[in-house]
PDB file of N, CA, C, O and CB in Angstrom:
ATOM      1  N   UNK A   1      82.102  67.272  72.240  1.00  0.00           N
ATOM      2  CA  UNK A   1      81.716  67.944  73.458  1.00  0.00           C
ATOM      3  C   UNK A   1      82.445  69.286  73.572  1.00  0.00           C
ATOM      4  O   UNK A   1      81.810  70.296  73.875  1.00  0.00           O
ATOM      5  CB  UNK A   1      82.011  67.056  74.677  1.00  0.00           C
ATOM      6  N   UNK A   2      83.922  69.327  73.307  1.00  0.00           N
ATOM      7  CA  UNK A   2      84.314  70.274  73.352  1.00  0.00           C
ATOM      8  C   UNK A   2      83.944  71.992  72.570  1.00  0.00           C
ATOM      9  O   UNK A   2      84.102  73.140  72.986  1.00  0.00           O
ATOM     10  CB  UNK A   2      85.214  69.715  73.203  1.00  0.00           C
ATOM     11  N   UNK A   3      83.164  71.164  70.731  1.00  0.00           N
ATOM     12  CA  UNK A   3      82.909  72.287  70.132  1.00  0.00           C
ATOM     13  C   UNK A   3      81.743  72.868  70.564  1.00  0.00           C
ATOM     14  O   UNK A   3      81.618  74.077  70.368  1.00  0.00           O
ATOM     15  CB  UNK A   3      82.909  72.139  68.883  1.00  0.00           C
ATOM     16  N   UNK A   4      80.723  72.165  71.199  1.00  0.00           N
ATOM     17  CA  UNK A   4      79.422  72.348  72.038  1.00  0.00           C
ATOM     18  C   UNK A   4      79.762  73.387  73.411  1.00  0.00           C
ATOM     19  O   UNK A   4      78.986  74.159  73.975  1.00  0.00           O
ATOM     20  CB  UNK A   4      78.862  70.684  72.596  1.00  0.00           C
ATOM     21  N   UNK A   5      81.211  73.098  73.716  1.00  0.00           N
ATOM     22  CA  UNK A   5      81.242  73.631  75.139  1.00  0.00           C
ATOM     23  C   UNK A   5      81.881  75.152  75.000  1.00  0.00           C
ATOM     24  O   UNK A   5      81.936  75.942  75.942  1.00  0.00           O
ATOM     25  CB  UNK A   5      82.218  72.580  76.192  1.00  0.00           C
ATOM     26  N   UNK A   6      82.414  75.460  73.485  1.00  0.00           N
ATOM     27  CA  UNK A   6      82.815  76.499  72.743  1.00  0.00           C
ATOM     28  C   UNK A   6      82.032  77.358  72.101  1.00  0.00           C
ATOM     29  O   UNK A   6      82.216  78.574  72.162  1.00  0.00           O
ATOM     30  CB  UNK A   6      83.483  76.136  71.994  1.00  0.00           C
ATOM     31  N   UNK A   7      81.251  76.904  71.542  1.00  0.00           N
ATOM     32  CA  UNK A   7      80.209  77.383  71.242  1.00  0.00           C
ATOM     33  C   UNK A   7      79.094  78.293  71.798  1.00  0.00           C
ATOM     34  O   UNK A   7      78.489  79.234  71.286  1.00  0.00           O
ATOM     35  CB  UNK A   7      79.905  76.629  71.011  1.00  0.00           C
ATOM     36  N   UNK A   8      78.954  77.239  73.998  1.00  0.00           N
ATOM     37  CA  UNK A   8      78.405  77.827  74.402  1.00  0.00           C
ATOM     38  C   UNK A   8      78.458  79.139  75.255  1.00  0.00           C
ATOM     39  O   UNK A   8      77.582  79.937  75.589  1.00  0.00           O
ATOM     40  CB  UNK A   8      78.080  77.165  74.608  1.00  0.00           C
ATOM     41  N   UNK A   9      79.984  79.063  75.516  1.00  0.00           N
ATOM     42  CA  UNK A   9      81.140  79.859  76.228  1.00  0.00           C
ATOM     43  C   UNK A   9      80.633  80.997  75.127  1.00  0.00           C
ATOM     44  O   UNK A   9      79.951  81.951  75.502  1.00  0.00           O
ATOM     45  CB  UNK A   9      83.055  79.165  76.224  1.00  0.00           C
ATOM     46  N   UNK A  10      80.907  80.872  74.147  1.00  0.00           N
ATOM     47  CA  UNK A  10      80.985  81.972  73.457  1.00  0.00           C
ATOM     48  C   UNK A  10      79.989  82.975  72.752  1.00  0.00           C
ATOM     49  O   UNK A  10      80.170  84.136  72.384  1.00  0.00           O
ATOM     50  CB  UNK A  10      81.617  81.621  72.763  1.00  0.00           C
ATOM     51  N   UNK A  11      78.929  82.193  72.684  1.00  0.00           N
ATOM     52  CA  UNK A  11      77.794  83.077  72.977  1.00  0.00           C
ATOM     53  C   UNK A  11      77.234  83.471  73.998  1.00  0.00           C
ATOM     54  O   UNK A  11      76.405  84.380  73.951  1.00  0.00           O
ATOM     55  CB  UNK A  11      76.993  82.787  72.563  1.00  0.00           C
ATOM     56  N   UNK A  12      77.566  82.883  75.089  1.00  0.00           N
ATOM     57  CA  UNK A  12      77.263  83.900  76.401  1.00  0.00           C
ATOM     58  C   UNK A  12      78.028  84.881  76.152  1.00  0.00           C
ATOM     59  O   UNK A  12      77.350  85.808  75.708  1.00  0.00           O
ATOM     60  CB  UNK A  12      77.576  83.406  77.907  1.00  0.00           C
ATOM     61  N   UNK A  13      79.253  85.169  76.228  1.00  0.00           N
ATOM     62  CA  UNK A  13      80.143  86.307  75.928  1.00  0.00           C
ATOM     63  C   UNK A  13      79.931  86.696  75.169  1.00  0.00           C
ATOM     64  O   UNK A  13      80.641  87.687  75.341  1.00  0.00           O
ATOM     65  CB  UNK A  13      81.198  86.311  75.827  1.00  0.00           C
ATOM     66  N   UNK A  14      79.350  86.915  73.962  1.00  0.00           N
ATOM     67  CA  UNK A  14      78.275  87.914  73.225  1.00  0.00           C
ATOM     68  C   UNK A  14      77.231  88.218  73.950  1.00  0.00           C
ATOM     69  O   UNK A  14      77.273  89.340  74.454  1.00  0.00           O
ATOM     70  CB  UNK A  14      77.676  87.413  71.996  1.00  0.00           C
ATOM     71  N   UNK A  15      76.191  87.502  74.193  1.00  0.00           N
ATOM     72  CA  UNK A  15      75.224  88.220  74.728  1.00  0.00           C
ATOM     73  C   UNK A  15      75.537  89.220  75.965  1.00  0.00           C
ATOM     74  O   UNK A  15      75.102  90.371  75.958  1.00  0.00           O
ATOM     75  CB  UNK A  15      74.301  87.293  75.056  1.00  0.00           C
ATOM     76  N   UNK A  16      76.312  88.707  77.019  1.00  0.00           N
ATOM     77  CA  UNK A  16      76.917  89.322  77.950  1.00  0.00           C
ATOM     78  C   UNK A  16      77.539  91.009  77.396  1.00  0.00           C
ATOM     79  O   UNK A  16      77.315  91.983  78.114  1.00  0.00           O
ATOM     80  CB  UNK A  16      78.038  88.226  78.407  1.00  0.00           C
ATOM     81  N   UNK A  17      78.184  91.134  76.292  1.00  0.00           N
ATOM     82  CA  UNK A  17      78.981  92.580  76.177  1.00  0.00           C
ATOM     83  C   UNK A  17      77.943  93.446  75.178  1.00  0.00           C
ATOM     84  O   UNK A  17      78.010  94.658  74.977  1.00  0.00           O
ATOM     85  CB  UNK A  17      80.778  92.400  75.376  1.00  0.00           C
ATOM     86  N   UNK A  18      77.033  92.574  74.642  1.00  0.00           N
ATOM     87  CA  UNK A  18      76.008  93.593  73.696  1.00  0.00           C
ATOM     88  C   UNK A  18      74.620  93.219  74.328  1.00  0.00           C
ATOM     89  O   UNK A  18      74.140  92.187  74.796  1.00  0.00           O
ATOM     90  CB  UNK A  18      76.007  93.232  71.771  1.00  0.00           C
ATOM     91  N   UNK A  19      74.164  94.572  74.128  1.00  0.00           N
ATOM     92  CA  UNK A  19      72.877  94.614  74.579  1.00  0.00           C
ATOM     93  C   UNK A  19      71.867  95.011  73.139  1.00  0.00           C
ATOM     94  O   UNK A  19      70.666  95.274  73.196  1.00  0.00           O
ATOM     95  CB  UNK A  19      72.831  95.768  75.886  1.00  0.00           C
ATOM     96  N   UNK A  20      72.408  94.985  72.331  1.00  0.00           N
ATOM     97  CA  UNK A  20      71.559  94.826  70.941  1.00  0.00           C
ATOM     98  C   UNK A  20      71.018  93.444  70.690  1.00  0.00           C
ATOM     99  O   UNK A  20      71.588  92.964  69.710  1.00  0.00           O
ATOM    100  CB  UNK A  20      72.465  95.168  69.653  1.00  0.00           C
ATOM    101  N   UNK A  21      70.438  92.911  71.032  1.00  0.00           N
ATOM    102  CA  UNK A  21      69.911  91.798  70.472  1.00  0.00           C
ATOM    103  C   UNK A  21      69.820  91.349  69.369  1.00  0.00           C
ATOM    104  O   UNK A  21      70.092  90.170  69.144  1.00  0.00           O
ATOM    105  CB  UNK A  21      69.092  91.718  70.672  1.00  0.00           C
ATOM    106  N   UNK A  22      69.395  92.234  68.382  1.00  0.00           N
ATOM    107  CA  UNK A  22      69.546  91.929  67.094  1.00  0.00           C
ATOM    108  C   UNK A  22      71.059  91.315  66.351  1.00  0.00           C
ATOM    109  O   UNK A  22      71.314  90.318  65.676  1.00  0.00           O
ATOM    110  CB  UNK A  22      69.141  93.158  66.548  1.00  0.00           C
ATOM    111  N   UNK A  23      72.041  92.713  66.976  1.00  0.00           N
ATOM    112  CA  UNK A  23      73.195  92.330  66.250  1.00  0.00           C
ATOM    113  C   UNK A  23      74.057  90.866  66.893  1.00  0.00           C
ATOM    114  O   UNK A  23      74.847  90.140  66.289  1.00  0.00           O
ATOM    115  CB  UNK A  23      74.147  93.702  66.284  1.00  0.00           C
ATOM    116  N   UNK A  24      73.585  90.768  68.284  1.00  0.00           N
ATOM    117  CA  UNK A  24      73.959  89.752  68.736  1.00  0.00           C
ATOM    118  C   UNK A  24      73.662  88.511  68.492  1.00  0.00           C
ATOM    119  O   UNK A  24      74.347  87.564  68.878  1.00  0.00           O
ATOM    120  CB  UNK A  24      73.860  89.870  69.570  1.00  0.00           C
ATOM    121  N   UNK A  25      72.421  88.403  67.709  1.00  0.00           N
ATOM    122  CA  UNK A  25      72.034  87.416  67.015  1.00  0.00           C
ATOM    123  C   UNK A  25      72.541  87.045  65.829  1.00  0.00           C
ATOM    124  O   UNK A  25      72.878  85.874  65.651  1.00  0.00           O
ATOM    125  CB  UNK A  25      71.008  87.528  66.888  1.00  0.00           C
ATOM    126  N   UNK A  26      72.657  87.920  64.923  1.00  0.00           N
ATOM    127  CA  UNK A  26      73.435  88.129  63.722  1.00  0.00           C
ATOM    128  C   UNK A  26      74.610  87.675  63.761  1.00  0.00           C
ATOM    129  O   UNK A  26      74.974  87.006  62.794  1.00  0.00           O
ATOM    130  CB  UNK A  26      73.554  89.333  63.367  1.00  0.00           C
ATOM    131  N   UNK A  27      75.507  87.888  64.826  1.00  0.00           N
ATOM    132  CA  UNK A  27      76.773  87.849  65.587  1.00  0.00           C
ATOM    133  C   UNK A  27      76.952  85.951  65.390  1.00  0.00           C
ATOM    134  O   UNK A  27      77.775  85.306  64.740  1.00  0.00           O
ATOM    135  CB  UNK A  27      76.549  88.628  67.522  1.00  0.00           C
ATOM    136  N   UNK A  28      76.112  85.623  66.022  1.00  0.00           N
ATOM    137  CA  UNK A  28      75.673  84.087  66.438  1.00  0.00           C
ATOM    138  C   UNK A  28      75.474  83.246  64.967  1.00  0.00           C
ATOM    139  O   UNK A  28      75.987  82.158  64.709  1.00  0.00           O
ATOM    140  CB  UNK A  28      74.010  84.094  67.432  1.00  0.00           C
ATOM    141  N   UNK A  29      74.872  83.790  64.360  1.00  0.00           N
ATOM    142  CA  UNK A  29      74.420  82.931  63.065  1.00  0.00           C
ATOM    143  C   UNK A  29      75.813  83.253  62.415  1.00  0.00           C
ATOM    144  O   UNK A  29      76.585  82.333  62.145  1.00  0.00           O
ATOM    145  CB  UNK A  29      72.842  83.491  62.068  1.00  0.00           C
ATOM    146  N   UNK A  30      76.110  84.493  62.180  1.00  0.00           N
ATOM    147  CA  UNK A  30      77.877  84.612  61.360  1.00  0.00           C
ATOM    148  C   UNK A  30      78.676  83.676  61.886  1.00  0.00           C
ATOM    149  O   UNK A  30      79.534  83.144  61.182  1.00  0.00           O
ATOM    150  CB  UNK A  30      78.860  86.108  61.629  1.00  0.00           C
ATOM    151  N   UNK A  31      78.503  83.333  63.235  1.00  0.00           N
ATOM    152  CA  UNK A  31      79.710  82.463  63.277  1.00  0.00           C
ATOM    153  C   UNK A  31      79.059  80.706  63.137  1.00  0.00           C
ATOM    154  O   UNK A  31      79.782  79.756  62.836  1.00  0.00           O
ATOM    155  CB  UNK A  31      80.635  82.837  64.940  1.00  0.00           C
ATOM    156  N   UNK A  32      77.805  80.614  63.387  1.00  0.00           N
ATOM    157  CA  UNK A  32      77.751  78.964  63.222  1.00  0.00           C
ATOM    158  C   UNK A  32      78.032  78.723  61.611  1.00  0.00           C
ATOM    159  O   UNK A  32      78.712  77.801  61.160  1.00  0.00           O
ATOM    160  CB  UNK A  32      76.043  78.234  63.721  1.00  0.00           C
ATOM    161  N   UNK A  33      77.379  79.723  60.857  1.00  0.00           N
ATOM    162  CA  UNK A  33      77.698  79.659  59.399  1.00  0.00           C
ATOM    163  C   UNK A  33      78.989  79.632  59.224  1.00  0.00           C
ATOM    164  O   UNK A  33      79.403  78.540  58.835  1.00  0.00           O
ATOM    165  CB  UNK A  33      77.197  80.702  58.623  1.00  0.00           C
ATOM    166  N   UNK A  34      79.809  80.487  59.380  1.00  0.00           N
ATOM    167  CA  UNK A  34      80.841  80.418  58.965  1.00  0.00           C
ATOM    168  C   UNK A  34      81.515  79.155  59.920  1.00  0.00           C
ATOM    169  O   UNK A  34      82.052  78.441  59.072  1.00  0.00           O
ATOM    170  CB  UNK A  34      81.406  81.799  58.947  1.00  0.00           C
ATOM    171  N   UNK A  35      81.714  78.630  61.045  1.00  0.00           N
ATOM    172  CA  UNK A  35      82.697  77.936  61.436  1.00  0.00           C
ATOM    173  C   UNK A  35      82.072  76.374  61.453  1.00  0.00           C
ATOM    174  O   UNK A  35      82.841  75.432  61.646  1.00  0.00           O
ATOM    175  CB  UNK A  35      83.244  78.538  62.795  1.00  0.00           C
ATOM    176  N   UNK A  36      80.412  76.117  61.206  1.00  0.00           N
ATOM    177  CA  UNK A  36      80.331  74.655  61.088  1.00  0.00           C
ATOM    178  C   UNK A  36      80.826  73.908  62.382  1.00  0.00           C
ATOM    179  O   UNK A  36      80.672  74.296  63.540  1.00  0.00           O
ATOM    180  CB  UNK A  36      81.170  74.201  59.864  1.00  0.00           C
ATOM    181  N   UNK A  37      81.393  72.866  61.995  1.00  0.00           N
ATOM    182  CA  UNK A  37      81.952  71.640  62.960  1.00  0.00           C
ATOM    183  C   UNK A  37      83.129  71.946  63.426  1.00  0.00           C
ATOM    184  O   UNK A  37      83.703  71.400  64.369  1.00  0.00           O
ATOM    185  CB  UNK A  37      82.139  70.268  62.314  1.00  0.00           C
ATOM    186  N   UNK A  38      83.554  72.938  62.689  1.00  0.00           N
ATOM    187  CA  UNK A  38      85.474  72.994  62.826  1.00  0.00           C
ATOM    188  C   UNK A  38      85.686  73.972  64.209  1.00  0.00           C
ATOM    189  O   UNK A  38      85.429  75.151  64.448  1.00  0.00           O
ATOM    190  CB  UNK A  38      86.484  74.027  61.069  1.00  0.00           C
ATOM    191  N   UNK A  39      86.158  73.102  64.818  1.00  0.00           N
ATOM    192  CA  UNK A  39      86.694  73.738  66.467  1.00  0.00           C
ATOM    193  C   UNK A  39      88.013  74.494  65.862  1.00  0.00           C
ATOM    194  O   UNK A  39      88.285  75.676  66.074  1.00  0.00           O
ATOM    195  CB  UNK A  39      87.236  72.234  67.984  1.00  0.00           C
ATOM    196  N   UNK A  40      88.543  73.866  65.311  1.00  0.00           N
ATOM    197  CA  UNK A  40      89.854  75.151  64.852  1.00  0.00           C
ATOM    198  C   UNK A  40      89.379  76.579  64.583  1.00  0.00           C
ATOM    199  O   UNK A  40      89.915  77.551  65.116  1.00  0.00           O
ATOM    200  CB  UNK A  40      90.675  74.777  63.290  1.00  0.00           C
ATOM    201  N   UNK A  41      88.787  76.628  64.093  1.00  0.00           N
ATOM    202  CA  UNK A  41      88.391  77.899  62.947  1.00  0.00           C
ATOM    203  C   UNK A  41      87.315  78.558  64.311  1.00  0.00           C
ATOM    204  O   UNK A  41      86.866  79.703  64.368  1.00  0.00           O
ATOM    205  CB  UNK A  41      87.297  77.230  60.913  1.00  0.00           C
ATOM    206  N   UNK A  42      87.163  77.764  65.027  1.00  0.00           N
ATOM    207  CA  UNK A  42      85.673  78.457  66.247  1.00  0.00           C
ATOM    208  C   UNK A  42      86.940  79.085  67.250  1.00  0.00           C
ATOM    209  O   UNK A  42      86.890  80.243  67.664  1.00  0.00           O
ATOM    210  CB  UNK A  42      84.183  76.738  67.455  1.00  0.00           C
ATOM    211  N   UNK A  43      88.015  78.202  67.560  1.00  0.00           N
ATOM    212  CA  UNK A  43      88.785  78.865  68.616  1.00  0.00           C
ATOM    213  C   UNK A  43      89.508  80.131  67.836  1.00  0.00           C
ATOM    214  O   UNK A  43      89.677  81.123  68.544  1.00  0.00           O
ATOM    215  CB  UNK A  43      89.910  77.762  69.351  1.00  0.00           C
ATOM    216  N   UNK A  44      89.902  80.210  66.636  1.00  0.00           N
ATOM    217  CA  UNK A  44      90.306  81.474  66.356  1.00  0.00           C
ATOM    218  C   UNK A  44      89.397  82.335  66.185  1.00  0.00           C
ATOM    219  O   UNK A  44      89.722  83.482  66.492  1.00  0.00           O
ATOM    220  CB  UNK A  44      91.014  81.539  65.417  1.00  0.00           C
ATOM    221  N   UNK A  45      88.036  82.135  65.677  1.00  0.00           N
ATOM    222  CA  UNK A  45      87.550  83.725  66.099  1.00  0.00           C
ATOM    223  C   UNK A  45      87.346  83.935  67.548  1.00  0.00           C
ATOM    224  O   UNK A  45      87.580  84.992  68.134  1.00  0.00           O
ATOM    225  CB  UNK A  45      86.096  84.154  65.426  1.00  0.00           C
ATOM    226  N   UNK A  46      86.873  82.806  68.102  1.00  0.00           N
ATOM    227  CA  UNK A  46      86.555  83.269  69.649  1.00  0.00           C
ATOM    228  C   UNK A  46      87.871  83.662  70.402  1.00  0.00           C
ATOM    229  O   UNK A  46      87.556  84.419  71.320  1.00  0.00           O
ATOM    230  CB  UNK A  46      85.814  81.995  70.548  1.00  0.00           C
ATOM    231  N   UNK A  47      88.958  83.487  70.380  1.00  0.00           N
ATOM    232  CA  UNK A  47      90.020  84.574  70.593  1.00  0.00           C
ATOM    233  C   UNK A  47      90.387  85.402  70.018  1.00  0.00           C
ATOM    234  O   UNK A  47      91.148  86.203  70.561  1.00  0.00           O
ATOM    235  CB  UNK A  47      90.892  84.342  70.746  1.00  0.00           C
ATOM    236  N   UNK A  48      89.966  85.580  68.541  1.00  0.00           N
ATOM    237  CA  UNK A  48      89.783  87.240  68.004  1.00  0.00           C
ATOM    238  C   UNK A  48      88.763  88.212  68.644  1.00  0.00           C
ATOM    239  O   UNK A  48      88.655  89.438  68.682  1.00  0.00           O
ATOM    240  CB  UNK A  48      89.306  87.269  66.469  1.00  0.00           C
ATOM    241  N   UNK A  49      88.175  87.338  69.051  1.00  0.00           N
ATOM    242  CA  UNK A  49      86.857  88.441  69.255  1.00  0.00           C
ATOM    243  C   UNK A  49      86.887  89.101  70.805  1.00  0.00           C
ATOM    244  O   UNK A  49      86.388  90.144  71.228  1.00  0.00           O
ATOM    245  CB  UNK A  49      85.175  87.516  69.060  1.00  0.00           C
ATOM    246  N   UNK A  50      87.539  88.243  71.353  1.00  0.00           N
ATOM    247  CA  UNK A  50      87.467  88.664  72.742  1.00  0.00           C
ATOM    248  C   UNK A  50      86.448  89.035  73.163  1.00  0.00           C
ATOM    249  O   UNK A  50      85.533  88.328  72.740  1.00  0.00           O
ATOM    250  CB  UNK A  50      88.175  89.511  73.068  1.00  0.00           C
ATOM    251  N   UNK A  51      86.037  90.016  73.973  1.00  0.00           N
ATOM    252  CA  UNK A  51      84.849  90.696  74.495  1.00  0.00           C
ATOM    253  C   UNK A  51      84.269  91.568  73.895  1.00  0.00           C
ATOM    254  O   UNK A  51      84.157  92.722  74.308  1.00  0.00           O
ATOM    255  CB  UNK A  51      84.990  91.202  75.490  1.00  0.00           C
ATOM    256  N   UNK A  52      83.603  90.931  72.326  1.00  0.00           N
ATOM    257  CA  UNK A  52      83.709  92.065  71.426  1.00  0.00           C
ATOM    258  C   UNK A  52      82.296  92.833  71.871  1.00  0.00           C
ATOM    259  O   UNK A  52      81.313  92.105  72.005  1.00  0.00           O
ATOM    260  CB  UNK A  52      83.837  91.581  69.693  1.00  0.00           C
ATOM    261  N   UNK A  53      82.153  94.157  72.089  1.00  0.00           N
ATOM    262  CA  UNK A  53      81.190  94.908  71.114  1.00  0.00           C
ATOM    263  C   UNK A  53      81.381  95.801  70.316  1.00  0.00           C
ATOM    264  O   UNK A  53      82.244  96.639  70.057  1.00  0.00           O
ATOM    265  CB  UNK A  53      80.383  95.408  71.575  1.00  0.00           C
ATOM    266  N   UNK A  54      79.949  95.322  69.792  1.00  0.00           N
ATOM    267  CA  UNK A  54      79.684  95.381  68.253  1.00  0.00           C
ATOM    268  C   UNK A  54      78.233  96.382  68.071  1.00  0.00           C
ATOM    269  O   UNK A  54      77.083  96.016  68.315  1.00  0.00           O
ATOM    270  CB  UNK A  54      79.428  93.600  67.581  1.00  0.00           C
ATOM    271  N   UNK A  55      78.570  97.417  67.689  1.00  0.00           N
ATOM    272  CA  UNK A  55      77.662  98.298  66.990  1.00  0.00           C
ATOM    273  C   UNK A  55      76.718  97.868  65.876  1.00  0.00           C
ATOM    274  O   UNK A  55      75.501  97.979  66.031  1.00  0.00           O
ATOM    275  CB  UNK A  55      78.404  99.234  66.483  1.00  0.00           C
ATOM    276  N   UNK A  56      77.078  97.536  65.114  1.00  0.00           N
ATOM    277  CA  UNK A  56      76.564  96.842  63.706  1.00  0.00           C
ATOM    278  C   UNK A  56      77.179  95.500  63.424  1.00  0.00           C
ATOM    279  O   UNK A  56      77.772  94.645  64.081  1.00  0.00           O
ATOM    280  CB  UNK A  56      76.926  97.763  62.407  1.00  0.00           C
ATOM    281  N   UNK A  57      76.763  95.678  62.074  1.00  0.00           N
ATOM    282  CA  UNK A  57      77.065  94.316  61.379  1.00  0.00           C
ATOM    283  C   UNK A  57      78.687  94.306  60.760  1.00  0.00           C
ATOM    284  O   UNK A  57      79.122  93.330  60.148  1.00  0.00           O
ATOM    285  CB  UNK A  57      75.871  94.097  60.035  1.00  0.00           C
ATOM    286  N   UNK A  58      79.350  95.315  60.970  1.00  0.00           N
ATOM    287  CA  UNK A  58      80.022  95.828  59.868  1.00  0.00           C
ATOM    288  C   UNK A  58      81.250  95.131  60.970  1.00  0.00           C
ATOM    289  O   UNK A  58      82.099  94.315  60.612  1.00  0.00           O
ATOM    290  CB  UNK A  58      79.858  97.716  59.286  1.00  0.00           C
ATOM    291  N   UNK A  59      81.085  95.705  62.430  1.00  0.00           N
ATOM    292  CA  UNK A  59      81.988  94.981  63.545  1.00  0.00           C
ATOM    293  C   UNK A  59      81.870  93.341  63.928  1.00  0.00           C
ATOM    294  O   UNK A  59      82.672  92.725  64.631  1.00  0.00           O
ATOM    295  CB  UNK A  59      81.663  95.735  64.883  1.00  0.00           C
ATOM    296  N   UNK A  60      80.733  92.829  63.321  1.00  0.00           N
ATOM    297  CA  UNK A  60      80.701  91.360  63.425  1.00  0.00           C
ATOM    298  C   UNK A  60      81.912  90.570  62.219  1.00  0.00           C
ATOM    299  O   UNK A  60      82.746  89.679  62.382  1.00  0.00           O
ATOM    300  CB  UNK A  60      78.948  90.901  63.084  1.00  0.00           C
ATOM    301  N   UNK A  61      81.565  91.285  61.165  1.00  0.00           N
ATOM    302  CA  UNK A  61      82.202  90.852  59.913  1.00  0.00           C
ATOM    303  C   UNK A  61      83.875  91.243  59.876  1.00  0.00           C
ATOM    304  O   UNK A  61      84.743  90.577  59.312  1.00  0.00           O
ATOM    305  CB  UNK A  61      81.364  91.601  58.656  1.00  0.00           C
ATOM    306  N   UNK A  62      84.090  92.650  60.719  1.00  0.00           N
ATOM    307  CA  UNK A  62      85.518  91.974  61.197  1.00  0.00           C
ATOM    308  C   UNK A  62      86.565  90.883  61.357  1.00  0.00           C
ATOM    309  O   UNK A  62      87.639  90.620  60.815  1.00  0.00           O
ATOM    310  CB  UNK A  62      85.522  92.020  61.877  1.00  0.00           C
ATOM    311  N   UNK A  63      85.640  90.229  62.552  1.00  0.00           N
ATOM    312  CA  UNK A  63      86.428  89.021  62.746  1.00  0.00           C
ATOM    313  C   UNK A  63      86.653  88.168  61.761  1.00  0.00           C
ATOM    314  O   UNK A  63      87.677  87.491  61.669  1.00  0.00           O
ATOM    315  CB  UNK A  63      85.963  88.319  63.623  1.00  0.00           C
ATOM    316  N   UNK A  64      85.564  88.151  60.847  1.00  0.00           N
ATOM    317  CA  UNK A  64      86.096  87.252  59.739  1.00  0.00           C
ATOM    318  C   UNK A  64      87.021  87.615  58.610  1.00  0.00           C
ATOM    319  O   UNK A  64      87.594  86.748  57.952  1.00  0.00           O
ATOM    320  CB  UNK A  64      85.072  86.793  59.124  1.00  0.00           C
ATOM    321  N   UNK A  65      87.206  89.311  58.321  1.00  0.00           N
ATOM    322  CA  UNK A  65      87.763  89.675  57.581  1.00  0.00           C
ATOM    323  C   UNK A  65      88.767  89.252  57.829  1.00  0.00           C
ATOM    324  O   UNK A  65      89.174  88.490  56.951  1.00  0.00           O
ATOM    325  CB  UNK A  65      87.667  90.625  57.377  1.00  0.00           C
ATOM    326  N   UNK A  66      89.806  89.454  59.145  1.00  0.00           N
ATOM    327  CA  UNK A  66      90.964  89.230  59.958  1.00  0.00           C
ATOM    328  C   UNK A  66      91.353  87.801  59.621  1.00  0.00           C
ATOM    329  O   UNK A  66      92.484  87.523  59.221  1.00  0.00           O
ATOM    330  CB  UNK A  66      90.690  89.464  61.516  1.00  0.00           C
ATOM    331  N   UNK A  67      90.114  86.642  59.839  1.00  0.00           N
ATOM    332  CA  UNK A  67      90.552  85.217  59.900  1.00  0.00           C
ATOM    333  C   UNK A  67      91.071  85.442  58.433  1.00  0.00           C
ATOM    334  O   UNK A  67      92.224  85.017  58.364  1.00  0.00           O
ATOM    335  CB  UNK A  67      89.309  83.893  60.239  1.00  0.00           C
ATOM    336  N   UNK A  68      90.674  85.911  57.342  1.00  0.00           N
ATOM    337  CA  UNK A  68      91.009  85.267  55.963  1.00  0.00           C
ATOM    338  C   UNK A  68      92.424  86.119  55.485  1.00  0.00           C
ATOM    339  O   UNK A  68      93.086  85.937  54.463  1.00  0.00           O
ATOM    340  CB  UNK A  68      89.571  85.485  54.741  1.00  0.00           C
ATOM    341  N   UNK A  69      92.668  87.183  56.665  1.00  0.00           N
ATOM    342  CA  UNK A  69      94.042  87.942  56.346  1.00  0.00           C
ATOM    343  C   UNK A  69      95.107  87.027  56.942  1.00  0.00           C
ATOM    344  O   UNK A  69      96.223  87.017  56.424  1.00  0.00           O
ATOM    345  CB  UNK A  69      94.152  89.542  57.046  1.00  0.00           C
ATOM    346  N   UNK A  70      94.831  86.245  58.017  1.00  0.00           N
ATOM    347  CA  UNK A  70      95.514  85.384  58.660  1.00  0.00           C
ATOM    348  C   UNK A  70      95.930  84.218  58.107  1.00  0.00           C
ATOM    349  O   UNK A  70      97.089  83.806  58.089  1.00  0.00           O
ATOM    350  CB  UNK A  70      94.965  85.150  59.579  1.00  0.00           C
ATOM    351  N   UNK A  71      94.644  83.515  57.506  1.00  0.00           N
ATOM    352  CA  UNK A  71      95.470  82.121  56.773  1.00  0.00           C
ATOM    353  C   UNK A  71      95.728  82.459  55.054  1.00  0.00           C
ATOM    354  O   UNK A  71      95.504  81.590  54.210  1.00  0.00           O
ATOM    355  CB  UNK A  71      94.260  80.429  56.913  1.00  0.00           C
ATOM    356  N   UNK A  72      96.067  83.396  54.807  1.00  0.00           N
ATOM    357  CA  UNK A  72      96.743  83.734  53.557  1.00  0.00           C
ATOM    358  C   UNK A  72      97.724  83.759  53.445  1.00  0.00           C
ATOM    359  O   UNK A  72      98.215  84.054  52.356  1.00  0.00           O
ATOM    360  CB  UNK A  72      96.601  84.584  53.090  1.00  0.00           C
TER     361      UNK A  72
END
């Protein structure tokens, strides 16, 4: 319940700070792909990301660059 309730928190707060639709979608699929089931790995980008906007794709892929500088 909790990763459901993270999940949903957190794509409102995308859609909410971008008004690109596209990239905000993109935004959405980068992270179910990348984070799966794992609530760990969902709460660290969703507190990396904060209130992100995002111009492109290039600012979505950020956050993940960061996660893999982090657990190294």
């Amino acid at each position: 319940m909790a990763l459901f309730s993270l999940y949903e928190s957190f794509f409102i707060r995308i859609n909410f700070a971008n008004k690109n639709s596209d990239i905000a979608r993109y935004a959405k699929r980068k992270v179910i792909t990348s984070c799966h089931i794992n609530l760990s790995k969902l709460n660290k980008v969703s507190k990396r990301a904060g209130y992100p906007k995002m111009q492109d794709k290039k600012d979505v892929l950020e956050w993940f660059k960061k996660e893999g500088d982090e657990s190294s």
